[in-house]
C-alpha positions in Angstrom: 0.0 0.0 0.0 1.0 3.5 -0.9 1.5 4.2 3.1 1.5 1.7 5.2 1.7 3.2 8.7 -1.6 5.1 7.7 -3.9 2.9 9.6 -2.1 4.0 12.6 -1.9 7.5 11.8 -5.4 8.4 10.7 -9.2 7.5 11.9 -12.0 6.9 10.3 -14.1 9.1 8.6 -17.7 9.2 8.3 -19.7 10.8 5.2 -21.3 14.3 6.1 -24.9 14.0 6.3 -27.5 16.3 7.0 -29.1 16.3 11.0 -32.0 14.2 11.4 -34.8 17.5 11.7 -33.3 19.2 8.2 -33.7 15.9 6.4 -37.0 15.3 7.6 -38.2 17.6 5.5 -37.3 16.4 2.1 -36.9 13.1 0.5 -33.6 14.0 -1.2 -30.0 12.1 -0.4 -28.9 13.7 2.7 -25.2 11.7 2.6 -22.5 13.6 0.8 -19.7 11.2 -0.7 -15.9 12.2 1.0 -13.9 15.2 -1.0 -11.3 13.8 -2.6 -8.3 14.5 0.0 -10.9 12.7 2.5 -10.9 9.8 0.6 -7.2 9.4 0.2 -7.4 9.6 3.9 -9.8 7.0 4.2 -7.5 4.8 1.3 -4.6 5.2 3.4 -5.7 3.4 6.3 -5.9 0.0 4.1 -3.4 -1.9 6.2 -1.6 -4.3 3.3 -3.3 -6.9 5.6 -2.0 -9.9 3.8 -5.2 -11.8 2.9 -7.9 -8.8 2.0 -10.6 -11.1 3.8 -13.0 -7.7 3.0 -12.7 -9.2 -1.0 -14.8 -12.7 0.5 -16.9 -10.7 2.8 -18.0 -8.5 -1.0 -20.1 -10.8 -2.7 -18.9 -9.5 -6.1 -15.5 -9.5 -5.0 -14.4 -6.1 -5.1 -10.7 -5.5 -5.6 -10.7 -3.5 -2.8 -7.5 -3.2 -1.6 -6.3 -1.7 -4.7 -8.7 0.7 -5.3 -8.3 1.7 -2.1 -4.6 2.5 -2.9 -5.6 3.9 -6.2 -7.6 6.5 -4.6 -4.8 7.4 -1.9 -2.9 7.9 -4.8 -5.4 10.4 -6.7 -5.3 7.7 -9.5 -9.3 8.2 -9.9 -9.3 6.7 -13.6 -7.5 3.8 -12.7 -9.8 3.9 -9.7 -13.3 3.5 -11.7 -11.8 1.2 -14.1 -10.7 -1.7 -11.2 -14.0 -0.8 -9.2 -16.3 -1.3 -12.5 -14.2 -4.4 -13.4 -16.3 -6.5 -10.8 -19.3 -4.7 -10.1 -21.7 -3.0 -12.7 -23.6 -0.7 -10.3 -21.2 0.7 -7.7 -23.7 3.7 -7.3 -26.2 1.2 -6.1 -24.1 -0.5 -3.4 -22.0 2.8 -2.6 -25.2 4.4 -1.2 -27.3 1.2 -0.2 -25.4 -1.7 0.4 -25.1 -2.9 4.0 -21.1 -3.3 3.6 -20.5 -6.7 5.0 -16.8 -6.1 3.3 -16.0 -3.5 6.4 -17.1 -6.1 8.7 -14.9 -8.5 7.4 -12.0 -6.1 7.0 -8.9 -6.7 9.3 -8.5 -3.9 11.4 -11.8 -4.4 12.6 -10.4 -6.9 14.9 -9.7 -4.2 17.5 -10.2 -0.6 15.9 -12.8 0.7 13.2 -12.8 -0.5 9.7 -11.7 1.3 6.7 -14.6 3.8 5.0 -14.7 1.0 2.1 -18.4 2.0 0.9 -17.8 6.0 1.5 -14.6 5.5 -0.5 -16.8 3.2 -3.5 -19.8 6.1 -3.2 -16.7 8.5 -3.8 -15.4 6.8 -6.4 -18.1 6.3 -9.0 -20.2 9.8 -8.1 -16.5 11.3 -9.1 -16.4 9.1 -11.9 -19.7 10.1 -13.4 -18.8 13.9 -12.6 -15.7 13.7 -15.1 -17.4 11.7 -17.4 -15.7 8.8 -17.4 -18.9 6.3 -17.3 -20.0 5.6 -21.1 -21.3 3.3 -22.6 -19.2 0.4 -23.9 -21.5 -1.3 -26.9 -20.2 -4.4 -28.1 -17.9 -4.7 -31.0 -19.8 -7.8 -33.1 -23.5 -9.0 -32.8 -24.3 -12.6 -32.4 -27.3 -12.6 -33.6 -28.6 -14.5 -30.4 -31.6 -13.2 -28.4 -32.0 -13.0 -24.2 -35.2 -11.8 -22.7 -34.3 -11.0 -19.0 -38.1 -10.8 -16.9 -37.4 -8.3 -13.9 -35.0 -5.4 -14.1 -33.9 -4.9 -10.4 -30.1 -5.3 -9.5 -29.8 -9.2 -10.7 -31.7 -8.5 -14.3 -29.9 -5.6 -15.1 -26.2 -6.6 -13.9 -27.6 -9.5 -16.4 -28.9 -8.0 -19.4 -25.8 -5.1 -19.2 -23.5 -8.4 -19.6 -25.0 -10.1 -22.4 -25.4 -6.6 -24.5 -21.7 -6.8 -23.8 -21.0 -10.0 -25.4 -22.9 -8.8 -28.0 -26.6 -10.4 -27.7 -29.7 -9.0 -28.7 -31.3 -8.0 -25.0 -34.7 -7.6 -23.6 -35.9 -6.3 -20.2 -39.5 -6.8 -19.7 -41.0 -5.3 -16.2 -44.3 -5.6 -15.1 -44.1 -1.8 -13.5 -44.3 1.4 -15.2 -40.6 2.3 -14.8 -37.5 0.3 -14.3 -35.5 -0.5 -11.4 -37.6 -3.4 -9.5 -37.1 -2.7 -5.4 -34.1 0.1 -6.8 -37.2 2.0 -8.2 -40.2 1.1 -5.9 -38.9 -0.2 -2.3 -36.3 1.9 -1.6 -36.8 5.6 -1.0 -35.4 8.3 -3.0 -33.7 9.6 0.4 -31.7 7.2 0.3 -31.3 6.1 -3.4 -32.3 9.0 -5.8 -34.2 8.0 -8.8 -31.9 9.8 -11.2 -28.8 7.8 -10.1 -30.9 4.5 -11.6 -32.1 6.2 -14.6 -28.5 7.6 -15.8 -27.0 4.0 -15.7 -29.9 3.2 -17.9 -29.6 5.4 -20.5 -25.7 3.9 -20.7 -27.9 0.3 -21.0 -29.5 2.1 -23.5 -26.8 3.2 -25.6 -25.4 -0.2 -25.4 -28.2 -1.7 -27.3 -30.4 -3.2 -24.2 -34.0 -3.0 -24.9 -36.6 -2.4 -22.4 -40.5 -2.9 -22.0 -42.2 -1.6 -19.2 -45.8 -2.4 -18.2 -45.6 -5.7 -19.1 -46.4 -8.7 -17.0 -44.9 -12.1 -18.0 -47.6 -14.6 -16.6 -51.4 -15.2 -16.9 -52.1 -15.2 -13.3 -52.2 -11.6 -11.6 -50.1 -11.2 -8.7 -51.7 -10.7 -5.6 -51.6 -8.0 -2.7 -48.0 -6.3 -1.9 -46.9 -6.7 -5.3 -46.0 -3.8 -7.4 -47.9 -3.8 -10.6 -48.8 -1.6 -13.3 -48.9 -3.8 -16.3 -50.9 -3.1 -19.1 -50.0 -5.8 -21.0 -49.2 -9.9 -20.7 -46.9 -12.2 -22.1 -47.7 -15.8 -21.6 -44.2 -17.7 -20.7 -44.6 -20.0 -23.6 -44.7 -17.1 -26.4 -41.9 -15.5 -24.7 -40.1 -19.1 -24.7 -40.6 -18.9 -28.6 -39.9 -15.6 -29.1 -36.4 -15.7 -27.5 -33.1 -17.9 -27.7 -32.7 -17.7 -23.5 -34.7 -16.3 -21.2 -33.3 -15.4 -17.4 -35.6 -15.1 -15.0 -34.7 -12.5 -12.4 -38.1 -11.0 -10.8 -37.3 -11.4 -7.4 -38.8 -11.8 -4.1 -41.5 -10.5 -4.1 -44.2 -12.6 -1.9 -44.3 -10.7 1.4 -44.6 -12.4 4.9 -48.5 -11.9 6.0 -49.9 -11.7 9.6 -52.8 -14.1 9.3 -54.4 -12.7 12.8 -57.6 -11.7 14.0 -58.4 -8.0 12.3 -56.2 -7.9 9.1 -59.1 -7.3 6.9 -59.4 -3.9 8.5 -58.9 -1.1 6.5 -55.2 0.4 8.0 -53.0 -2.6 8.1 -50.7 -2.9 4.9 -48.0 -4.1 3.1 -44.8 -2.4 3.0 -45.0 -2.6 -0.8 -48.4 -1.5 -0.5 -46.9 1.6 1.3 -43.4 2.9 0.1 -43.5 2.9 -3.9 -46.5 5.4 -3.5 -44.5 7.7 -1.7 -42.1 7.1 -4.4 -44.6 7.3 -7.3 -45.7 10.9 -5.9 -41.7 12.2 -5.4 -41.3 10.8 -9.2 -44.8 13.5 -10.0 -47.2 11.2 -11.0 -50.7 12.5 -10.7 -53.6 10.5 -9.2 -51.4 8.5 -6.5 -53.7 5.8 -4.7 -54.4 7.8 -1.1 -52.2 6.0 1.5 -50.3 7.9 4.1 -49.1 8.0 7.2 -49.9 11.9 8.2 -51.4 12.7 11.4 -51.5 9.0 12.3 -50.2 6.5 15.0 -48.3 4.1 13.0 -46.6 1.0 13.4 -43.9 -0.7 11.7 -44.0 -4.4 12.5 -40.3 -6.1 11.4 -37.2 -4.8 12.2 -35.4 -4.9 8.8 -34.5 -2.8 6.2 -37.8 -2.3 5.1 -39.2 -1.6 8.4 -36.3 1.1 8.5 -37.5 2.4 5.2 -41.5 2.8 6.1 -39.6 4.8 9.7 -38.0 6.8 7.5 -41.1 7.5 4.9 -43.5 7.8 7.6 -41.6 10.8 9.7 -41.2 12.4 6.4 -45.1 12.3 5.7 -45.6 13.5 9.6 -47.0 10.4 11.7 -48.3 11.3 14.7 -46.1 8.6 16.5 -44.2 5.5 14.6 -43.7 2.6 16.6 -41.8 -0.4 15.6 -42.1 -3.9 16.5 -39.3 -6.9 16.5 -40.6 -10.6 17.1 -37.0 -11.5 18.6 -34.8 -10.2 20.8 -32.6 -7.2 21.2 -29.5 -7.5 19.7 -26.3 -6.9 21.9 -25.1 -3.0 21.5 -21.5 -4.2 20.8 -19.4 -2.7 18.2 -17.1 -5.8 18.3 -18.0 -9.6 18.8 -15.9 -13.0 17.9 -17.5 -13.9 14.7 -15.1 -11.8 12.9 -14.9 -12.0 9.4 -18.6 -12.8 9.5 -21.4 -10.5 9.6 -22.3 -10.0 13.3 -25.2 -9.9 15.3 -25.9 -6.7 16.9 -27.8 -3.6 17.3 -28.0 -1.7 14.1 -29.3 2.2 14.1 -30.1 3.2 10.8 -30.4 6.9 9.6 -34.3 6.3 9.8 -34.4 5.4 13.3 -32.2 8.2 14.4 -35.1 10.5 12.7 -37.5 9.4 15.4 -38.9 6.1 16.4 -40.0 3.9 19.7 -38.4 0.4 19.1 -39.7 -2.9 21.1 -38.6 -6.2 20.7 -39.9 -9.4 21.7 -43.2 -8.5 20.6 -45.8 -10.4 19.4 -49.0 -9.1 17.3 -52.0 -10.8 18.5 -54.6 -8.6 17.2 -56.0 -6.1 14.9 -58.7 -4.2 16.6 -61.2 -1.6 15.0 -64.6 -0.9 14.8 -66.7 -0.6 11.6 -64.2 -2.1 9.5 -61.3 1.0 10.5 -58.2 0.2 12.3 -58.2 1.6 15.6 -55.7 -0.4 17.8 -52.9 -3.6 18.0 -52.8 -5.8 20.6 -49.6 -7.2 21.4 -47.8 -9.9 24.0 -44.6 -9.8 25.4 -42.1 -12.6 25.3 -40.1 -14.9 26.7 -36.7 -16.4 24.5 -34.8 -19.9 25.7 -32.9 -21.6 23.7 -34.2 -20.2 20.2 -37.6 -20.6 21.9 -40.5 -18.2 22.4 -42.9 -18.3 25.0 -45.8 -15.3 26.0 -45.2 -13.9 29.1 -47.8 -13.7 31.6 -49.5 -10.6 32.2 -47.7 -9.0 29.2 -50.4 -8.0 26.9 -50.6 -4.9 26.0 -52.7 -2.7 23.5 -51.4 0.2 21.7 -53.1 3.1 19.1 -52.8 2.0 15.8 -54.4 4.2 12.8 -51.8 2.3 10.3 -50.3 -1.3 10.7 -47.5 -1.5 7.9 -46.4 -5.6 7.6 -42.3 -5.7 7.0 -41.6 -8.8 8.2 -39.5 -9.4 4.4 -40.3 -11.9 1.8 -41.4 -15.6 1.5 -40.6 -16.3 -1.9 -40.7 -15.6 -5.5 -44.0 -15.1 -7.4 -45.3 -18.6 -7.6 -47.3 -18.3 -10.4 -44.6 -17.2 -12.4 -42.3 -20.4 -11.9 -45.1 -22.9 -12.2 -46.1 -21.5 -15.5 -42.4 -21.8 -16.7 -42.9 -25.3 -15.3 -39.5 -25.1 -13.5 -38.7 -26.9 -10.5 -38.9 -25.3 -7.4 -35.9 -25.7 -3.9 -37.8 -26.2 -0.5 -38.6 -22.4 0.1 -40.3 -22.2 -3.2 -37.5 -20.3 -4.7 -36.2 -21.6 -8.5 -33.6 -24.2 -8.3 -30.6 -23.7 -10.1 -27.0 -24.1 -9.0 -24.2 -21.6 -9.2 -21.4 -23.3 -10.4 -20.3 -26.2 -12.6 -21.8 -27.0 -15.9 -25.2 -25.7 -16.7 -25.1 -22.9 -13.4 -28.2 -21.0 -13.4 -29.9 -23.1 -15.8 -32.9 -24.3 -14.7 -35.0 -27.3 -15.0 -36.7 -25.7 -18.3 -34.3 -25.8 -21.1 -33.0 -22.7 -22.2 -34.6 -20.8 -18.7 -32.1 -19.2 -16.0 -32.5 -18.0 -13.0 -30.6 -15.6 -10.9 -30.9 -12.9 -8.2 -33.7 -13.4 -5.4 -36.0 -15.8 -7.6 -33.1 -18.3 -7.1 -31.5 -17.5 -3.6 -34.5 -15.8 -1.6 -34.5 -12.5 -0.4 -30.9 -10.7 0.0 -28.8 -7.7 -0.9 -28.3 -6.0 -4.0 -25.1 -6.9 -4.0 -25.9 -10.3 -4.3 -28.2 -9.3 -6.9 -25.4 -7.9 -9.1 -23.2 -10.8 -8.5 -25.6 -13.4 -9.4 -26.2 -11.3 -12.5 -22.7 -11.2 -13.5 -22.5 -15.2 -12.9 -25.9 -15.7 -14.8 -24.7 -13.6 -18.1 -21.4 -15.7 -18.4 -24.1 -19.0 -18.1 -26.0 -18.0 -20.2 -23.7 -16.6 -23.2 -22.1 -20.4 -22.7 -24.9 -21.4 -23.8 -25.6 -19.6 -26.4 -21.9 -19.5 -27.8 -20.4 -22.8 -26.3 -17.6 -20.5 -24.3 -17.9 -17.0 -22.9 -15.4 -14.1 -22.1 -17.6 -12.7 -19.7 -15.8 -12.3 -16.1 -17.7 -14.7 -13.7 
């Protein structure tokens, strides 16, 4: 490393952010990326560790060491160039990715980690600033065609590949823009729209082809699942129509609450909930009325998508948010032994600084209204041993509820969508496919692929991205009987 006493010498730096009351007000990014001298800092404590365990901890396997050095060195070009050679979106993961490279980074053994996602955000926002992100159209067309169904993280890291390689490519997504959850589950405050639809214009220019408002499927998709098709494919047409088809829709079956009460008007869906917020930011006229404003609301789950209807609901004035977590609370350690794994333990996200009374080891027992309206939850304490639950006695307890919004994640791909492909399904009803070996990603259905949450369950985007990456090398093999495609 360019200096190798520098993880001694300097301290980690956080990304400036607005305070918690000013950002309230907006739904803008409130995160600044590091000025260019900061990041150098930040490069300058990579320690020359040895064995970068923080490249296994990055699902896509980020070479981050050296574009950590890179940047200590001002060598921003070179910088881009080594961070784009593994991962197509670093925008994406630079602003939303949970970083489970800095928990597997050395010096967190005993001190903190190095900035490795503020020095990624600062990397690719300075790289699109000097206009170094173009598009890179292939040189020769095979003449082969791809239609990729879904175009969150996994269907676009897919469909940017194969355009690469030269294949004819088609994004078909049953919502009126593109993005998947990019677009519709995670809130412009903390991933602005425009950042998305830049990339694809550089898809664009490449040669990718995309169709929005159009469902692949003859069975509707139920409640909690974004929608706005105007138009169906049946999967046998599009299984004519095209030489491959991935399948990369994602999770999208949310976890109910079959209790007592969840037919009253009030209780919701997170996916119900956040893309209308997102819809209205976007300026779209004649938004379905659902808000939070003036109401006692609570979150029940304590993920990221809990985190993100906290966040949406302070910004649309609740009169109280509340937010429920089934299992314990996590340690508040900054440090435990399962180092280089991801650890277990209290997580404060920007949303909950903004305002928020969290419970755990809360159970919902009951939806409680009159004349059909949500007035009131009832809830039970409990009682962990072992990985066991119990209700504690005398712990009930009823609190005012106007709005109930259900983020306790997601079940399962669309299950419509796999049994009309006819392919065959893993345990938790997710496509099966393996990842490596001969025919990775292919599924049962000859000529079908799967990748992203559809074939792992619900995860990161940076999983997303990578399975992408690994699917468009599949698939190209494939089609061409070998592939340059990076895996």
């Amino acid at each position: 490393m360019g200096k190798v006493t520098g993880f001694l010498e300097h301290e980690r730096l956080e990304e400036s952010h607005e305070s918690a009351e000013a950002r309230k007000k907006h739904y803008r990014e409130f995160y600044l990326r590091l000025s260019d001298e900061a990041a150098a800092v930040q490069g300058a404590r990579c320690m020359d560790c040895g064995i970068p365990f923080c490249m296994s901890g990055c699902p896509v396997n980020n070479i981050i060491p050296d574009w950590n050095d890179l940047v200590y060195r001002q060598d921003w070009k070179a910088a881009i160039d080594t961070l784009h050679s593994t991962n197509n979106f670093p925008e994406f993961t630079g602003r939303i990715c949970p970083a489970p490279c800095e928990e597997a980074c050395v010096l967190r053994i005993n001190a903190d980690p190095v900035g490795i996602k503020s020095i990624e955000h600062a990397i690719i926002d300075k790289a699109w600033e000097e206009g170094w992100v173009r598009p890179q159209p292939a040189a020769h067309k095979t003449g082969k065609t791809v239609a990729v169904v879904g175009s969150g993280g996994a269907g676009l890291a897919c469909a940017q590949q194969l355009a690469r390689a030269g294949h004819e490519v088609t994004v078909f997504e049953k919502s009126d823009r593109l993005g998947g959850l990019l677009r519709y589950g995670i809130p412009d405050f903390k991933l602005e729209k425009a950042v998305i639809d830049r990339r694809l214009e550089q898809m664009r220019a490449e040669g990718v082809r995309f169709r929005t408002g159009t469902f692949i499927g003859t069975q509707s998709p139920g409640k909690g699942i974004v929608n706005d098709a105007h138009e169906s494919i049946s999967p046998d047409q599009i299984q004519k129509d095209f030489d491959a088809v991935v399948l990369a829709g994602g999770a999208e079956q949310p976890r109910d609450l079959p209790i007592p009460g969840r037919e009253l008007d009030g209780v919701h869906f997170a996916m119900e909930f956040l893309p209308l917020q997102n819809k209205r930011v976007a300026g779209d006229a004649g938004v379905r009325e659902l808000s939070a404003a003036g109401k006692h609301v609570v979150v029940i789950g304590g993920g990221d998508t809990g985190s993100d209807c906290i966040g949406t609901s302070n910004r649309q004035q609740a009169k109280s948010v509340t937010n429920f977590e089934l299992f314990p609370m996590p340690p508040d350690v900054e440090r435990n032994p399962v180092w280089p794994y991801w650890p277990t333990r209290l997580r404060t996200s920007s949303s909950h600084e903004e305002g928020v009374e969290r419970d755990w080891s809360v159970a919902t027992k009951e939806f409680a209204g009159k004349n059909g309206k949500l007035e009131a939850l009832r809830a039970v304490r409990l009682a962990w041993k072992d990985g066991k639950s119990s209700e504690v006695p005398g712990g009930e307890f009823d609190i005012p509820a106007d709005l109930v919004l259900l983020a306790m994640g997601f079940v399962s791909p669309l299950q419509s969508l796999l049994d009309e492909f006819g392919v065959q399904k893993d345990p938790r009803g997710n496509a099966r496919a393996s990842t490596d070996g001969p025919g990775a990603y292919a599924t049962s259905v000859l000529k079908v692929f799967a990748a992203g949450d559809l074939r792992r369950g619900q995860s990161l985007v940076v999983w997303a991205i990578r399975e992408g990456r690994q699917c468009a090398r599949a698939v190209d093999e494939f089609l061409m009987g070998f592939s340059e495609l990076p895996r």
